[in-house]
DSSP file (Angstrom, degrees, kcal/mol; ACC not computed):
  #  RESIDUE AA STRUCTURE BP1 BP2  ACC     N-H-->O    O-->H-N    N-H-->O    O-->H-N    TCO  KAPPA ALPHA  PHI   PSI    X-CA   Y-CA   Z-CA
    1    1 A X              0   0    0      0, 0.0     2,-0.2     0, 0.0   111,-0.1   0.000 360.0 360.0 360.0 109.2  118.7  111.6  109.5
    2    2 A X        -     0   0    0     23,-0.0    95,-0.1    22,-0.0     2,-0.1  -0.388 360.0-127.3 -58.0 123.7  116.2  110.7  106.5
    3    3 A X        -     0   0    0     -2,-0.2    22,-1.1   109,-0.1    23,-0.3  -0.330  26.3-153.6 -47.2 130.5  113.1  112.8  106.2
    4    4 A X        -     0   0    0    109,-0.4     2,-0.4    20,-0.2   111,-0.3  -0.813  10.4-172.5 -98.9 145.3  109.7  110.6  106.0
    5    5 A X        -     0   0    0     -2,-0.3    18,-1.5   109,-0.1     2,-0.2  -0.773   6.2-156.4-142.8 116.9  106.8  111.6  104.5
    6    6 A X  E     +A   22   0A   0     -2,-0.4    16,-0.2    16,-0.2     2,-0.2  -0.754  15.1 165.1 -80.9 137.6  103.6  110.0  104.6
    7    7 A X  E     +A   21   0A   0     14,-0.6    14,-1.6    -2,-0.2     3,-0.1  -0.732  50.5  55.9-128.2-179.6   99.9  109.8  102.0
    8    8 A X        +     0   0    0     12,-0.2    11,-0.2     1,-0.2    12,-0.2   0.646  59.5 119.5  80.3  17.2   97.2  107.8  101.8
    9    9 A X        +     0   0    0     10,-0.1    -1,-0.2    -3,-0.1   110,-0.2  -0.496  30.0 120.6-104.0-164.2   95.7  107.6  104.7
   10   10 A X        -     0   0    0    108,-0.4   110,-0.5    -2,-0.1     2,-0.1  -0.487  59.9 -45.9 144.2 150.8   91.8  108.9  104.9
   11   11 A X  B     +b  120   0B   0    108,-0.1     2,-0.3    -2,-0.1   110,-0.2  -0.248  51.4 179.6 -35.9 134.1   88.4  107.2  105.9
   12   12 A X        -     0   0    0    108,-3.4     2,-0.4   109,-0.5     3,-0.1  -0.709  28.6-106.7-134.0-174.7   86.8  104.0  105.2
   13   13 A X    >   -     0   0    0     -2,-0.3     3,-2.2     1,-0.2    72,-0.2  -0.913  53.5 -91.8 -91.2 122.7   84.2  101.5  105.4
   14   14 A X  T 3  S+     0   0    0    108,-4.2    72,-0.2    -2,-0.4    -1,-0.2   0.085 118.1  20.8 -10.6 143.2   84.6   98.4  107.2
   15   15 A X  T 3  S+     0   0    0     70,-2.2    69,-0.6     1,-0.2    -1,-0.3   0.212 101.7 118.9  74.0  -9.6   86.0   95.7  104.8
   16   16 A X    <   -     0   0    0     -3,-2.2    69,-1.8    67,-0.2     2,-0.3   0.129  57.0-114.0 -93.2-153.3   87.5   98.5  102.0
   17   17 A X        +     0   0    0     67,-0.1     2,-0.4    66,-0.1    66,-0.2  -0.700  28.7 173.2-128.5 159.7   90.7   99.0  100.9
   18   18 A X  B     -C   82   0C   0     64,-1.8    64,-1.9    -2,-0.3     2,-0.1  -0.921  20.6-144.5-173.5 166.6   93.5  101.8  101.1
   19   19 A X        -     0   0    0     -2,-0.4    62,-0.3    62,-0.3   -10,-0.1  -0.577  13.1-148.6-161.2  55.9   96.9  102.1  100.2
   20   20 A X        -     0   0    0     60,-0.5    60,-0.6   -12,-0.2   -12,-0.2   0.234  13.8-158.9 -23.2 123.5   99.7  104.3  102.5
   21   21 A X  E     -A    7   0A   0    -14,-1.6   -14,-0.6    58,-0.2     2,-0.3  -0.640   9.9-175.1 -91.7 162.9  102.5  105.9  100.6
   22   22 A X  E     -A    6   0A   0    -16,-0.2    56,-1.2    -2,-0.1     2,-0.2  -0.737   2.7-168.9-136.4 164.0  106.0  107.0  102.3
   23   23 A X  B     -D   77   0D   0    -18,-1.5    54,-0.2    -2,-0.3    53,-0.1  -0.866   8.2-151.9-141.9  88.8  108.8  108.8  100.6
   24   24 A X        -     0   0    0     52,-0.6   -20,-0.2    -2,-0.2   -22,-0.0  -0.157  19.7-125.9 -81.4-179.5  112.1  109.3  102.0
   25   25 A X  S    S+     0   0    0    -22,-1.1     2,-0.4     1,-0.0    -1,-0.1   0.674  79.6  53.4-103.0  -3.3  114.5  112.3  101.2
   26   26 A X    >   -     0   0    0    -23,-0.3     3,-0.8     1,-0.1     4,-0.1  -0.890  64.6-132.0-130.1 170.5  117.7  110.1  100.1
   27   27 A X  G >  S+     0   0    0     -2,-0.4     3,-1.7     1,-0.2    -1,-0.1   0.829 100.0  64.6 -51.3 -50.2  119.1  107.7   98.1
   28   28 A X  G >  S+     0   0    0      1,-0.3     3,-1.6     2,-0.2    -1,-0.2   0.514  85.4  80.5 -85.6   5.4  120.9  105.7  100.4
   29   29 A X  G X  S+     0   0    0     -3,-0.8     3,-5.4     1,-0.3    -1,-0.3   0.744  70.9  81.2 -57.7 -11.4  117.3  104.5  102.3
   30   30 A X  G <  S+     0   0    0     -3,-1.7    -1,-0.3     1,-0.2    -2,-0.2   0.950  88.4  57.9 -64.3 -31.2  117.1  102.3   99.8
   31   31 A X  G <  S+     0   0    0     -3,-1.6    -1,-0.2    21,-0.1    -2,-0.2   0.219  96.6  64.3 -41.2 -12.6  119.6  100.5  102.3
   32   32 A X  S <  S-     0   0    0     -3,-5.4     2,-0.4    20,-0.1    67,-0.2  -0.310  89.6 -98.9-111.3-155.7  117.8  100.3  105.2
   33   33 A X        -     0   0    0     65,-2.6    19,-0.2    19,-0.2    67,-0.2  -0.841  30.3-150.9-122.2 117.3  114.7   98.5  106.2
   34   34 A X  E     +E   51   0E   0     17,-0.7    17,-1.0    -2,-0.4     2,-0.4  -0.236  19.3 177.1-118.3 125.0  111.3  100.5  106.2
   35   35 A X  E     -EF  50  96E   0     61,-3.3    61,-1.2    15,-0.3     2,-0.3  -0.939  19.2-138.1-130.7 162.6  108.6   99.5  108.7
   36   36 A X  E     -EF  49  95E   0     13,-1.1    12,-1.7    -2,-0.4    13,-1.3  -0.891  17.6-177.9-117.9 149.8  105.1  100.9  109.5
   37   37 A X  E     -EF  47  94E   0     57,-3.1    57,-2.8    -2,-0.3     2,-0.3  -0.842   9.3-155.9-139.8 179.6  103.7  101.2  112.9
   38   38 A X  E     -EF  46  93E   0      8,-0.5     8,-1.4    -2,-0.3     2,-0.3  -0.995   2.9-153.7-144.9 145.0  100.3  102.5  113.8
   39   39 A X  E     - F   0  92E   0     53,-3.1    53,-1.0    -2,-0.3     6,-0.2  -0.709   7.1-152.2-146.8 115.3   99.1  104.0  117.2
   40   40 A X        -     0   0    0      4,-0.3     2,-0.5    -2,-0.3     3,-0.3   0.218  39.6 -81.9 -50.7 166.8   95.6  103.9  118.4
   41   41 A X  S    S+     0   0    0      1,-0.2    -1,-0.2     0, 0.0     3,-0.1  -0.802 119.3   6.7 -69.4 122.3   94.1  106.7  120.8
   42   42 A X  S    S+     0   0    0     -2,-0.5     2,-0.2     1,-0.3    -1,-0.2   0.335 120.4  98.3  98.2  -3.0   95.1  105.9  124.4
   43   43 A X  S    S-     0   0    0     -3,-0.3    -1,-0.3     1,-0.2     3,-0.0  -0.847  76.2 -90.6-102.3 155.1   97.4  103.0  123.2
   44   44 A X        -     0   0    0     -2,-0.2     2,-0.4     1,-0.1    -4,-0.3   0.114  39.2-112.7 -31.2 163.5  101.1  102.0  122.2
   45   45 A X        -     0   0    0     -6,-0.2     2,-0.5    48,-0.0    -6,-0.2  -0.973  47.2-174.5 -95.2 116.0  102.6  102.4  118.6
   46   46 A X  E     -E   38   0E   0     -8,-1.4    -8,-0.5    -2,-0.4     2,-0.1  -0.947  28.2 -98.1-129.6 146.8  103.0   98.9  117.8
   47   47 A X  E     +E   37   0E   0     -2,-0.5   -10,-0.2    58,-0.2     3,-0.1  -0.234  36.2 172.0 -60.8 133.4  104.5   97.7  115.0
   48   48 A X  E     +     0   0E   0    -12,-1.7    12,-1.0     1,-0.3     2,-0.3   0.868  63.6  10.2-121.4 -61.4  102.4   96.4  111.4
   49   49 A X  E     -EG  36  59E   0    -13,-1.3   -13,-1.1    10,-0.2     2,-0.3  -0.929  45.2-176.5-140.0 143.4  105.1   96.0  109.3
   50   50 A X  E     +EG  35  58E   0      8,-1.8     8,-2.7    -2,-0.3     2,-0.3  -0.989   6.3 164.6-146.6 154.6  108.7   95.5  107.6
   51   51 A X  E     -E   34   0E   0    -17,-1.0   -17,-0.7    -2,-0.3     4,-0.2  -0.836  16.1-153.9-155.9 112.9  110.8   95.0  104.6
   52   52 A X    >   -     0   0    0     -2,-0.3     3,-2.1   -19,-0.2     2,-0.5   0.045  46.2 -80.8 -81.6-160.8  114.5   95.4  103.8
   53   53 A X  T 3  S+     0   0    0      1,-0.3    -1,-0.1    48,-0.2   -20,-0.1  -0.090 128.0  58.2-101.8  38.0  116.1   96.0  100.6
   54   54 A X  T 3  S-     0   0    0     -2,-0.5    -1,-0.3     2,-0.1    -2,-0.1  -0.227 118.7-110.7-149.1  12.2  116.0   92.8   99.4
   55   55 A X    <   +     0   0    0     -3,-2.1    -2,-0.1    -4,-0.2    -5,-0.0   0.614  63.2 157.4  41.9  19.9  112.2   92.9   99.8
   56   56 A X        -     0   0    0      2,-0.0    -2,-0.1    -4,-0.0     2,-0.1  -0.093  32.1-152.9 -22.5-179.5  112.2   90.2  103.0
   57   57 A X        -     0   0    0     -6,-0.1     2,-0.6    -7,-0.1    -6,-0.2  -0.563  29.7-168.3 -97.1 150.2  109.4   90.9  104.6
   58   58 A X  E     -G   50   0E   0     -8,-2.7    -8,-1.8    46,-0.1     2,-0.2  -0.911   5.6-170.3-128.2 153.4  107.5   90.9  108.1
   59   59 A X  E     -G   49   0E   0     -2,-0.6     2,-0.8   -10,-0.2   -10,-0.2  -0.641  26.7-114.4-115.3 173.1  104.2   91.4  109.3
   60   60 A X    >>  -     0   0    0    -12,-1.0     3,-7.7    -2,-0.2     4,-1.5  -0.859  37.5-115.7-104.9 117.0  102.4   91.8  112.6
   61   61 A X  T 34 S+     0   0    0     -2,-0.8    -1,-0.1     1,-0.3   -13,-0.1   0.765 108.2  54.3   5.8 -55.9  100.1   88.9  113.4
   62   62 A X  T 34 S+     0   0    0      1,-0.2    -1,-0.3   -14,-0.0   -14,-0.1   0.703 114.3  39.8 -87.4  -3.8   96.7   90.9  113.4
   63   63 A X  T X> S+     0   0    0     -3,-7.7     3,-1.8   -15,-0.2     4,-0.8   0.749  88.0 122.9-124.2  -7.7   97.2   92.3  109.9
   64   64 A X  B 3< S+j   67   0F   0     -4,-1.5     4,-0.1     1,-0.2    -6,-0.0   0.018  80.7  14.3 -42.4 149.3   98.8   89.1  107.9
   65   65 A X  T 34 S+     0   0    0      2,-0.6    -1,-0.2     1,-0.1     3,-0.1  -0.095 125.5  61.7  81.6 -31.7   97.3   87.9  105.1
   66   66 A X  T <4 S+     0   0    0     -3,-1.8    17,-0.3     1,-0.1     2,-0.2   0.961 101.1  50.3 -73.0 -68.4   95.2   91.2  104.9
   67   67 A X  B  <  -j   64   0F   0     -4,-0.8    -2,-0.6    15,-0.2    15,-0.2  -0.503  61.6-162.3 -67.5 145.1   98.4   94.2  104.4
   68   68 A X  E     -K   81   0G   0     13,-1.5    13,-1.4    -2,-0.2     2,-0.2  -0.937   6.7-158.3-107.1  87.3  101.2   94.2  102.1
   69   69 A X  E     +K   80   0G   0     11,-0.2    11,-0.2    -2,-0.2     2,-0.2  -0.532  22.8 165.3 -94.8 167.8  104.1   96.1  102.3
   70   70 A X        -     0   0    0      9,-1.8     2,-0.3    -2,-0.2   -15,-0.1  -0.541  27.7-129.5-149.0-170.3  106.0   96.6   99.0
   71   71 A X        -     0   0    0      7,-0.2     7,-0.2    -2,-0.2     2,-0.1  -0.753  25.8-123.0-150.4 137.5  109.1   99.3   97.7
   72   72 A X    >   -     0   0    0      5,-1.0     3,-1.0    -2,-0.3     5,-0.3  -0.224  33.6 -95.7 -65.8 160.9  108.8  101.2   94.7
   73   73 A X  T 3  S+     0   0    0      1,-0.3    -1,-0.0     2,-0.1     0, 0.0   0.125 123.6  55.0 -95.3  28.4  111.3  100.9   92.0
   74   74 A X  T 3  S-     0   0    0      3,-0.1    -1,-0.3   -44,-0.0   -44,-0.1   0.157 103.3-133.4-103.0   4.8  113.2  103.7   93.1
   75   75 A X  S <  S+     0   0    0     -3,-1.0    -2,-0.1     1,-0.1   -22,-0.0   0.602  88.1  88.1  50.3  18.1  113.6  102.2   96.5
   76   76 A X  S    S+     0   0    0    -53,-0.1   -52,-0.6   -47,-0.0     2,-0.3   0.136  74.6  65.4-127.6  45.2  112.8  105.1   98.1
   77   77 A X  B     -D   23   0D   0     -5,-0.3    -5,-1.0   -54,-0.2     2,-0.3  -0.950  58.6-173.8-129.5 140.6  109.0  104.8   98.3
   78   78 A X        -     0   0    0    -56,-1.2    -7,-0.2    -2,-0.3     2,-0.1  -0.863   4.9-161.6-148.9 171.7  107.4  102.1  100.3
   79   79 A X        -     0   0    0     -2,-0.3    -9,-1.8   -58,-0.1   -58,-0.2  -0.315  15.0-152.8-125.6 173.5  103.7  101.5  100.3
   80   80 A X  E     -K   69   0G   0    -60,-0.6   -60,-0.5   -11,-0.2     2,-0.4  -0.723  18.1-164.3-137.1  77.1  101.5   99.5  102.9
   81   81 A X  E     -K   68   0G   0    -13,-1.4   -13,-1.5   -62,-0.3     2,-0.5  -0.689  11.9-165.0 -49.7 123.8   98.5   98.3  100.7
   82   82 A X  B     -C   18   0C   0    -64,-1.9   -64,-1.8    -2,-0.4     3,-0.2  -0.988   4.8-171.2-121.7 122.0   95.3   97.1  103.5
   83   83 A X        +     0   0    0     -2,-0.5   -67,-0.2   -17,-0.3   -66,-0.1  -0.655  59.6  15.9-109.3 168.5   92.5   95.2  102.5
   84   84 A X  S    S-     0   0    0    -69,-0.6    -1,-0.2    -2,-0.2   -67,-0.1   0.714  83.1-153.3  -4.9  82.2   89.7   94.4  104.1
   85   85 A X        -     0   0    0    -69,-1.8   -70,-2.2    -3,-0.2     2,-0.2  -0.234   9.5-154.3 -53.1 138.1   89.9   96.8  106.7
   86   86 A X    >   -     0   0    0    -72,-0.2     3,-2.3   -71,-0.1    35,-0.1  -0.832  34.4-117.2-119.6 159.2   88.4   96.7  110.5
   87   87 A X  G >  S+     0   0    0      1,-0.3     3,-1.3    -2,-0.2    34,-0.2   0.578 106.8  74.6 -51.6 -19.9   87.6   98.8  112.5
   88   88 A X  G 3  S+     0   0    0      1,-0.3    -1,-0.3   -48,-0.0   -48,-0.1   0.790  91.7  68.6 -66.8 -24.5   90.3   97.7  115.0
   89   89 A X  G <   +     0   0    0     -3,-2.3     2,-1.4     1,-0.0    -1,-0.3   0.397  63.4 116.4 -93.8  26.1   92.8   99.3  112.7
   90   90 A X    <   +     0   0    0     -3,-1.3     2,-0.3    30,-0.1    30,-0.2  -0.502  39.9 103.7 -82.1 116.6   92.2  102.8  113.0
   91   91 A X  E    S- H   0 119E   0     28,-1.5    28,-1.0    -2,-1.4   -51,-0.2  -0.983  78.8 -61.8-177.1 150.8   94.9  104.5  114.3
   92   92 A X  E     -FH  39 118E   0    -53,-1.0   -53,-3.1    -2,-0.3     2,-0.6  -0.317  43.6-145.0 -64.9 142.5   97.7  106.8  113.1
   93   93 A X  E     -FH  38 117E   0     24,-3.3    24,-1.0   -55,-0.2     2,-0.4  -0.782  15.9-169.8-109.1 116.8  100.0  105.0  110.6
   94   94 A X  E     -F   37   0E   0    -57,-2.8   -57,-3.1    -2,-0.6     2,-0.3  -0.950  14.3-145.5-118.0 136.9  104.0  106.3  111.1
   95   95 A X  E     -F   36   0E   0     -2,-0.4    19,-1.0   -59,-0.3     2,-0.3  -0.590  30.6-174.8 -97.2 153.5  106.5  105.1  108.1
   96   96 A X  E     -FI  35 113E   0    -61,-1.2   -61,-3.3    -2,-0.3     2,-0.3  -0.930  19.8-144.0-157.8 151.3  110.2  104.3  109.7
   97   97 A X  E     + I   0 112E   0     15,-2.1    15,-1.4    -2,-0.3     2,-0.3  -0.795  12.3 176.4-118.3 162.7  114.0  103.4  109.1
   98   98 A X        -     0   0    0     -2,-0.3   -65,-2.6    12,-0.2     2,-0.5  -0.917  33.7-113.7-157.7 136.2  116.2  101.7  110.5
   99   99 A X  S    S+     0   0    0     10,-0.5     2,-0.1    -2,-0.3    11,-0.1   0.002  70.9 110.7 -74.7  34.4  119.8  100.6  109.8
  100  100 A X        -     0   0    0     -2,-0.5    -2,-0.1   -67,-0.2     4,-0.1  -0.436  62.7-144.5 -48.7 166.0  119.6   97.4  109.4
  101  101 A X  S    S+     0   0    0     -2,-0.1     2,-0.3   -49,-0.1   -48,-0.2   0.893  85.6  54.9-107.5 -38.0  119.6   94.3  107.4
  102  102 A X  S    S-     0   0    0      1,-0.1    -2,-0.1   -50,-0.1   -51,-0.1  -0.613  95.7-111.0 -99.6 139.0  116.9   91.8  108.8
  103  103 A X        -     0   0    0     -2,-0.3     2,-0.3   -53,-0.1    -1,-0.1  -0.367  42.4-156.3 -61.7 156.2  113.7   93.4  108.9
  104  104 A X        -     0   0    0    -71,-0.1   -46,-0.1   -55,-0.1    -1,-0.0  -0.904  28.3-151.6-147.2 161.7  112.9   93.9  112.6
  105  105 A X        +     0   0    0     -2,-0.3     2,-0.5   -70,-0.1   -58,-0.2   0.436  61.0 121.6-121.5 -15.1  109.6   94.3  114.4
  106  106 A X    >   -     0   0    0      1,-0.1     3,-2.8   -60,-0.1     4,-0.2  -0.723  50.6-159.4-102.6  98.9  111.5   96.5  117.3
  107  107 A X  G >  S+     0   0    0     -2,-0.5     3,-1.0     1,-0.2    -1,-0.1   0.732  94.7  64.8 -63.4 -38.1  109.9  100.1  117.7
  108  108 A X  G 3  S+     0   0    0      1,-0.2    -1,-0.2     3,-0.1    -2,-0.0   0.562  98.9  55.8 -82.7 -28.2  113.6  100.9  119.6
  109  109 A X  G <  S+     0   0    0     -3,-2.8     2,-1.4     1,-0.1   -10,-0.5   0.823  78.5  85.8-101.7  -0.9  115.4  100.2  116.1
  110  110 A X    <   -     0   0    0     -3,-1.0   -12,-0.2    -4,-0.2    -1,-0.1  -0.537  54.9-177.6 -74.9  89.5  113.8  102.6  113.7
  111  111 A X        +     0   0    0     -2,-1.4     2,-0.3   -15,-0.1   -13,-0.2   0.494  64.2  56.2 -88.4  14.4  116.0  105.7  114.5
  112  112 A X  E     -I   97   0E   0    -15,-1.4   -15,-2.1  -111,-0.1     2,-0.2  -0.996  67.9-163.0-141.8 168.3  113.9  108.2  111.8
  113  113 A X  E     -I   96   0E   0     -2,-0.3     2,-0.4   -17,-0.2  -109,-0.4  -0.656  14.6-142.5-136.3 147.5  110.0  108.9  111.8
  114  114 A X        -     0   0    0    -19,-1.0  -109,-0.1    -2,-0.2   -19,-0.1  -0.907  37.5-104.1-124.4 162.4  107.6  110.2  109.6
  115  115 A X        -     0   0    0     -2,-0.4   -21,-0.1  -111,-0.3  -110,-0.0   0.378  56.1-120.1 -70.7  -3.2  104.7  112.6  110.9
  116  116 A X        -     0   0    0    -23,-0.2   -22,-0.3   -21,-0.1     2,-0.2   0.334  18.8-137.5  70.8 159.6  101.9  109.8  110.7
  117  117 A X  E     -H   93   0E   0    -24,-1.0   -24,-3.3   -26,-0.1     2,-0.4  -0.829  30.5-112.4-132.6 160.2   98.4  110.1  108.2
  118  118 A X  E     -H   92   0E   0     -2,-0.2     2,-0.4   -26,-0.2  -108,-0.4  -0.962  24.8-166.3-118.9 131.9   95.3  108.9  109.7
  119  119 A X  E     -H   91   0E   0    -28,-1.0   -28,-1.5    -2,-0.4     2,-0.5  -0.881   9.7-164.5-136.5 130.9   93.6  106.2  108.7
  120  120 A X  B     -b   11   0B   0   -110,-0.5  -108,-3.4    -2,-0.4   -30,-0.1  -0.952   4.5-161.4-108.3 106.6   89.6  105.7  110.0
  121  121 A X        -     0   0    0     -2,-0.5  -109,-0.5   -34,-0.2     2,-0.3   0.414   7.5-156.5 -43.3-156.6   87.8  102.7  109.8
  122  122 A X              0   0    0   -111,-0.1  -108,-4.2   -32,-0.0    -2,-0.0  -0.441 360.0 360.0-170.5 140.1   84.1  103.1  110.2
  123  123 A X              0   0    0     -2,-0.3  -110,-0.1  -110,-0.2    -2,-0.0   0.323 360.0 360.0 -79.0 360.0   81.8  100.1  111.4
């Protein structure tokens, strides 16, 4: 199972900016497709983002056009840049794989996890 690791998370001001990190522990992730999810207090983990190894990508309705997910050019990083942040996103931020090719929005296919960072909005 690939190891996850998540940075970058931290508090912010309405409208600023931050930039999530993950880092898996092998090579062969570069293969799968890496999504972010987030889960609020007293809510689901629903899914933000994805991008396979051909840098596809998909987003979740409420953060297009604001987030960017990206891969490093060791393919075994990839980052969630957010701009102008709301308060609506504050919630713990979980990096995932999944063995797949199409980037997928589907919590059910990401079979490894990373421990989440928490990332605070402030009004």
């Amino acid at each position: 199972q690939v190891q996850l690791v998540e940075s970058g998370g931290g508090l912010v001001q309405t409208g600023g900016s931050l930039r999530l990190s993950c880092a898996a522990s092998e090579r062969t992730f570069s293969t799968y497709v890496m999504g972010w999810f987030r889960q609020a207090p007293g809510k689901e983990r629903e899914f933000v983002s994805s991008i396979n190894w051909g840098s596809t990508t998909r987003y979740a309705d409420s953060v297009k056009g604001r987030f960017t997910i990206s891969r490093g050019n060791a393919k075994n990083t990839v980052y969630l840049q957010m701009n102008s942040l709301k308060p609506e996103d504050t919630a713990v931020y979980y990096c995932a794989a999944a063995r797949v090719v199409i980037p997928t929005t589907r919590l059910s296919d990401f079979g490894s996890w990373g421990q989440g960072t928490q990332v605070t909005v402030s009004s």
